[in-house]
Every structure is written in C-alpha cells, then in structure tokens.
C-alpha positions as CSV (number, residue, x, y, z in Angstrom):
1,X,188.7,186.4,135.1
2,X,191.4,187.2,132.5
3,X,191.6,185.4,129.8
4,X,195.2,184.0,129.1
5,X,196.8,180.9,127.9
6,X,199.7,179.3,129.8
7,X,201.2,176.5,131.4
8,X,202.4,176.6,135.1
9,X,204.2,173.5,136.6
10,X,204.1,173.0,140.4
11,X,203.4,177.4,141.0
12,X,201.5,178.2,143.8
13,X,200.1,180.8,145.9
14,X,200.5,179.0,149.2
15,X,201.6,176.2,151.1
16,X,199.8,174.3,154.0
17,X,200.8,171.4,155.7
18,X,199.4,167.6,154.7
19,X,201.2,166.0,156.8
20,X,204.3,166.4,159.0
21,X,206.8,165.6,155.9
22,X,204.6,167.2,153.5
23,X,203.2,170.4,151.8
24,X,200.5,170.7,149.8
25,X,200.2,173.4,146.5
26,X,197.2,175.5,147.0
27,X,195.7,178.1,144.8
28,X,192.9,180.8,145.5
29,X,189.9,181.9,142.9
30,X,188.8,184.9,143.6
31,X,184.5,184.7,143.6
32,X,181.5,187.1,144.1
33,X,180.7,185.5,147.8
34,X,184.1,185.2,148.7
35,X,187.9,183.7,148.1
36,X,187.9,179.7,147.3
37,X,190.8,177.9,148.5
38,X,191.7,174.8,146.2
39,X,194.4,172.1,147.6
40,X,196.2,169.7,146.2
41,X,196.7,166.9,148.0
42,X,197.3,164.3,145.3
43,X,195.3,161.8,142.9
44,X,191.6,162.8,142.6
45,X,192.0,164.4,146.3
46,X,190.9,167.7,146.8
47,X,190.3,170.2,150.0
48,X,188.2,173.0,149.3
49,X,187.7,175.8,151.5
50,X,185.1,178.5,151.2
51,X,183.0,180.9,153.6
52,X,184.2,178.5,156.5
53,X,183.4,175.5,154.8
54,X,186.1,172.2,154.4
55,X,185.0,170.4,151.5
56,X,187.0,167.2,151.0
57,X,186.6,165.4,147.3
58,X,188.0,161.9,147.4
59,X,190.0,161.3,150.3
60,X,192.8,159.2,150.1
61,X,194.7,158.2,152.7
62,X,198.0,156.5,150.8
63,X,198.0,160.9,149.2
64,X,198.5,162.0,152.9
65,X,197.9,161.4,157.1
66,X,193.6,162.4,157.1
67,X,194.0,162.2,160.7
68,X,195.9,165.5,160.1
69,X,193.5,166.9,157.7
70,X,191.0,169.7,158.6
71,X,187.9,168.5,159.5
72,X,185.3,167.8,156.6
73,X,181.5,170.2,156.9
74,X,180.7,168.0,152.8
75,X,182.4,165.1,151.5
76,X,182.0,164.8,147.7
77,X,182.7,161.1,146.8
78,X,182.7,160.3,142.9
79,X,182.4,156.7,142.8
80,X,183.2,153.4,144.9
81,X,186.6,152.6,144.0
82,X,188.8,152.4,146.7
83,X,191.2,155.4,145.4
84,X,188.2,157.5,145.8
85,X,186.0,156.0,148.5
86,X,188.5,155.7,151.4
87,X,186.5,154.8,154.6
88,X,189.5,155.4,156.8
89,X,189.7,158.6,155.5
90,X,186.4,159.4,155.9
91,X,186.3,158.5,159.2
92,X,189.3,160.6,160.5
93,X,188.1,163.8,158.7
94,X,184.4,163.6,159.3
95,X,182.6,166.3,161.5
96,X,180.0,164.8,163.3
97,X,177.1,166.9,161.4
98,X,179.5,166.6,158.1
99,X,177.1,165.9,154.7
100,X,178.8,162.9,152.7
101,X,177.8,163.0,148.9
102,X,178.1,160.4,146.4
103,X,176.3,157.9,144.2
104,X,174.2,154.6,145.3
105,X,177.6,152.4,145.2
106,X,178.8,154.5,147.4
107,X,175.8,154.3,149.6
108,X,176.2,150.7,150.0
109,X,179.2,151.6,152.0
110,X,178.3,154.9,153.6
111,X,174.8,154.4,154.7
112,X,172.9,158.0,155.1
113,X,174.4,160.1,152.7
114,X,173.3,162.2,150.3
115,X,172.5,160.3,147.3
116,X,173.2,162.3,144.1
117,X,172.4,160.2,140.2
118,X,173.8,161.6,137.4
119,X,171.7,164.6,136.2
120,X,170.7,165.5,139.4
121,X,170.7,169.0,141.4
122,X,171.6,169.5,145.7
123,X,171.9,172.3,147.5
124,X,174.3,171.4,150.3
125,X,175.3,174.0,153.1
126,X,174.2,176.8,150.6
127,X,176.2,174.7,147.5
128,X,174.5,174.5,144.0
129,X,176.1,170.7,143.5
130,X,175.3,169.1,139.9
131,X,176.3,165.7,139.1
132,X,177.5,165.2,135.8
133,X,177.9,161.4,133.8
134,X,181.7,159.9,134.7
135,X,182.0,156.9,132.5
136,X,184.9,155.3,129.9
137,X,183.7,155.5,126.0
138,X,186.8,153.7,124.5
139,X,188.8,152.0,127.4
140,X,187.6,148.6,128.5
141,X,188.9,146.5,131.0
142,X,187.5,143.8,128.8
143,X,186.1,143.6,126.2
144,X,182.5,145.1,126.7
145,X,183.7,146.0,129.5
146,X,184.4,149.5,130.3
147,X,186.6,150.5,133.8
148,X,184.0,152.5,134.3
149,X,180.4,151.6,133.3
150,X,178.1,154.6,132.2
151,X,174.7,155.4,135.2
152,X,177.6,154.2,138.3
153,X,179.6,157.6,138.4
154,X,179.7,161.2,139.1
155,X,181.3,163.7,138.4
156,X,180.1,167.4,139.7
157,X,179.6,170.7,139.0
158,X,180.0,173.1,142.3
159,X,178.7,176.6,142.2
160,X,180.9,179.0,144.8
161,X,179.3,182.5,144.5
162,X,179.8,183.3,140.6
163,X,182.1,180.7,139.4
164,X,181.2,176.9,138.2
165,X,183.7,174.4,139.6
166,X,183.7,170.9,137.5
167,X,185.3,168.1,139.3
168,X,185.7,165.3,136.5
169,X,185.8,162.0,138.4
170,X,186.9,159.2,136.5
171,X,186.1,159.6,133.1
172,X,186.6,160.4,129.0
173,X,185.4,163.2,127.5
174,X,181.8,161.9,127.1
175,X,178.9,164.0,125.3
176,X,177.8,165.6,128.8
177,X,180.8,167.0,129.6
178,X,181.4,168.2,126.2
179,X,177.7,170.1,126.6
180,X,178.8,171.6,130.2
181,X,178.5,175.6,129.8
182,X,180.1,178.6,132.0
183,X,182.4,176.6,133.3
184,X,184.9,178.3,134.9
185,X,187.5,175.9,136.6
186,X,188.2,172.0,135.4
187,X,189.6,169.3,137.0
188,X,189.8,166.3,134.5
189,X,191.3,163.5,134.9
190,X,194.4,161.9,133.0
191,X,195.6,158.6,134.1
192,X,195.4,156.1,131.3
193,X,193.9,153.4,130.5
194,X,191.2,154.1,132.8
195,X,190.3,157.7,131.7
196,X,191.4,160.3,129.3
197,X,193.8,161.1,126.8
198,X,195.9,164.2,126.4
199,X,193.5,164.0,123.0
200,X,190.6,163.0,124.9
201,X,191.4,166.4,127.5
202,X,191.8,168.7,124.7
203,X,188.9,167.4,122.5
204,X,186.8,168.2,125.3
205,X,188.1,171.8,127.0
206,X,187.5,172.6,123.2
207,X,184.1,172.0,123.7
208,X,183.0,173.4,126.9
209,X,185.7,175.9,126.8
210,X,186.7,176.3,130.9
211,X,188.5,179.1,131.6
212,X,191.2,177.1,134.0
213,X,192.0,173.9,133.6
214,X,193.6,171.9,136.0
215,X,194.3,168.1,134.5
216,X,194.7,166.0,138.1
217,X,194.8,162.5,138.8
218,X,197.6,161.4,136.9
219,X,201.7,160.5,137.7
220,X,204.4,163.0,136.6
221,X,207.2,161.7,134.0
222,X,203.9,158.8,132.7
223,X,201.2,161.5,131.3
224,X,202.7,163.3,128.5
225,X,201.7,166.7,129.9
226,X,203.5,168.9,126.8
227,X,200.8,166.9,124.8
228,X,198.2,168.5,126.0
229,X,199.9,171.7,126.0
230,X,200.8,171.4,122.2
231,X,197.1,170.3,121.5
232,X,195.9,173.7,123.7
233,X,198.5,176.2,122.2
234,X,195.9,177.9,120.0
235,X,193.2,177.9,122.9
236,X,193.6,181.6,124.4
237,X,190.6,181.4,126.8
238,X,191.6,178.3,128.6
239,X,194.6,178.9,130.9
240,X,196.3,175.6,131.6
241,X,197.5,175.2,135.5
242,X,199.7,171.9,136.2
243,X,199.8,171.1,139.5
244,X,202.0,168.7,141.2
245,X,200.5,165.0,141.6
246,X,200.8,161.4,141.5
C-alpha cells in the first residue's frame, strides 16, 4: 500500500443503499485473499464485506433502517451501550447461523455469543479477531469515574488476508493501542468527552503508525477535523481518510 499523506472529505469509491432515502460512502482495500468492502453507515457502525462474508460492527438503528441491511454471517459488538449494542438491530440483520462477538456485558444481553476479554485471540469464519483494551484515561463522567471503565470494553483487531484492521471502540489513546504493530487501517473514535481528542488521535497514530486512518464516530461541524490534520501534516506514512458521519 502506498504510502501518502492526505485528507479526503466525504470521497468514495461507491455507493450502496442504507436505506430508501439514504446512501452510504463505501471504500475498498485491496488484500492478499481478496477485496474488503468497508461501509459507512454512521457513528461507530460499520458493514464489512469480504470473501462472501457480511460483517456488521455496532449496529445502530437511529444510523439507518437494519431491516434493509444485508444480512449479518459475524456481529462484532464493542461494548453494551446502547449506541453500540442495538438489539433491534441485531435482530433484523441476524442470519440464523450468524456468530455475534462482544464482551461479558454484552453477554448479559445476548446470551450465546462469542465471548471475547481484552487480550484475547478468535478465529471466526476463517477471521484472526484480537480484542484490544477500550477505556477513557482522562475523561470521567465523575469524578473517579471514567465513561468508560478500563477490563469492560473492546476494541479489535481484524486480520483480512494480509492487512490488520483496528476498530477502536470507545476509547483514548491508551498504552495498548499505542503498542499495536502492522496496523494497516484505523478506525478511532472522536466524539468528546467520552473518547479522544484530535491530540489524543494524533498522539497515538504517532505511535502505532497505521497506514489509513479513518477517525469515525464523531459529528461533522463539532470535531475540529483540520486539528487533526494540522497535528498529522508531518506524518507521510499515515494517509488520513474522512468520511462522512454523525
């Protein structure tokens, strides 16, 4: 994968439709077992499609009609808030044989599913899945606090033929993720207060050094986006991709 440093703002290489008033971006990584489709449907949703497999991070129904959706093979849940752990939208995009992933919380409300803790290794449907730490460092909701408490939350690391796809979840820029290697695509999240910083982004792509970086799960005209481009100017091996959200 070339190695260039830009900023795209709602680009894409395709559309597909959400829902009957709505198109979703897409984009397409090129990998050794094949092409991975990446949609964007909004928030921390994601649709994923490789070798003939739907993968559905998050769903969410306020992003988009699920009962329009394609059909889920894996759910990959990050934690139990309801923004991410949407049982309505489960429901209307769940194959019948579809593997649901997430953490115990999210157990509690999914019984049966594939319970991942942080640091641990799956293979699902052929998937190398890795889930990584996703908890807040600085932002509290009180004082002691945090929105989201460190050992409840994943984030993961999805291997599609040679490329490493990191899917944040809610979280800062925390010493795991900063020690994440050969990472070559980055979804971090940027809504504040309850995860990072453009700082908090761009102290930790600094780190780990993905090659694109998508920030997601934030609100266009509240994150200062040219922020973290200002911070990244200087980074020629991270290519910055902006993709439309809310």
């Amino acid at each position: 994968m070339k190695a260039v440093h830009l900023i795209t703002i709602l680009i894409f290489c395709s559309v597909i439709p959400v829902a009957a008033e709505q198109k979703a971006i897409t984009d397409t990584i090129t990998t050794s077992g094949g092409d991975l489709v990446i949609t964007f449907v909004g928030h921390a949703s994601l649709i994923m499609s490789y070798n003939d497999n739907v993968i559905h991070v998050d769903p969410f129904s306020k992003m988009a009609d699920y009962a329009k959706m394609p059909k889920a093979d894996i759910i990959i849940i990050t934690h139990e808030h309801s923004d991410h752990l949407d049982l309505q939208a489960v429901h209307n995009i769940k194959k019948p044989q579809a593997k649901i992933i997430g953490t115990n919380e999210v157990a509690k409300k999914i019984p049966g599913i594939i319970v991942m803790k942080n640091g641990e290794t799956q293979t699902v449907e052929g998937l190398k899945i890795e889930a990584v730490p996703a908890y807040n460092i600085v932002h509290m909701r009180a004082p002691g606090k945090p929105y989201h408490p460190k050992g409840v939350g994943n984030g993961y690391v999805i291997t599609f033929g040679d490329k490493r796809v990191y899917i944040a979840g809610d979280t800062e820029n925390t010493p795991e993720m900063k020690k994440l290697k050969d990472i070559d695509v980055a979804f971090l999240p940027m809504n504040l207060p309850y995860t990072m910083s453009p700082e908090m982004v761009a102290d930790a792509v600094k780190s780990f050094k993905p090659k694109i970086l998508y920030p997601y799960h934030f609100s266009m005209g509240e994150t200062n986006m040219p922020r973290l481009q200002q911070l990244l100017k200087d980074e020629q091996s991270i290519e910055l991709r902006v993709r439309g959200t809310r």
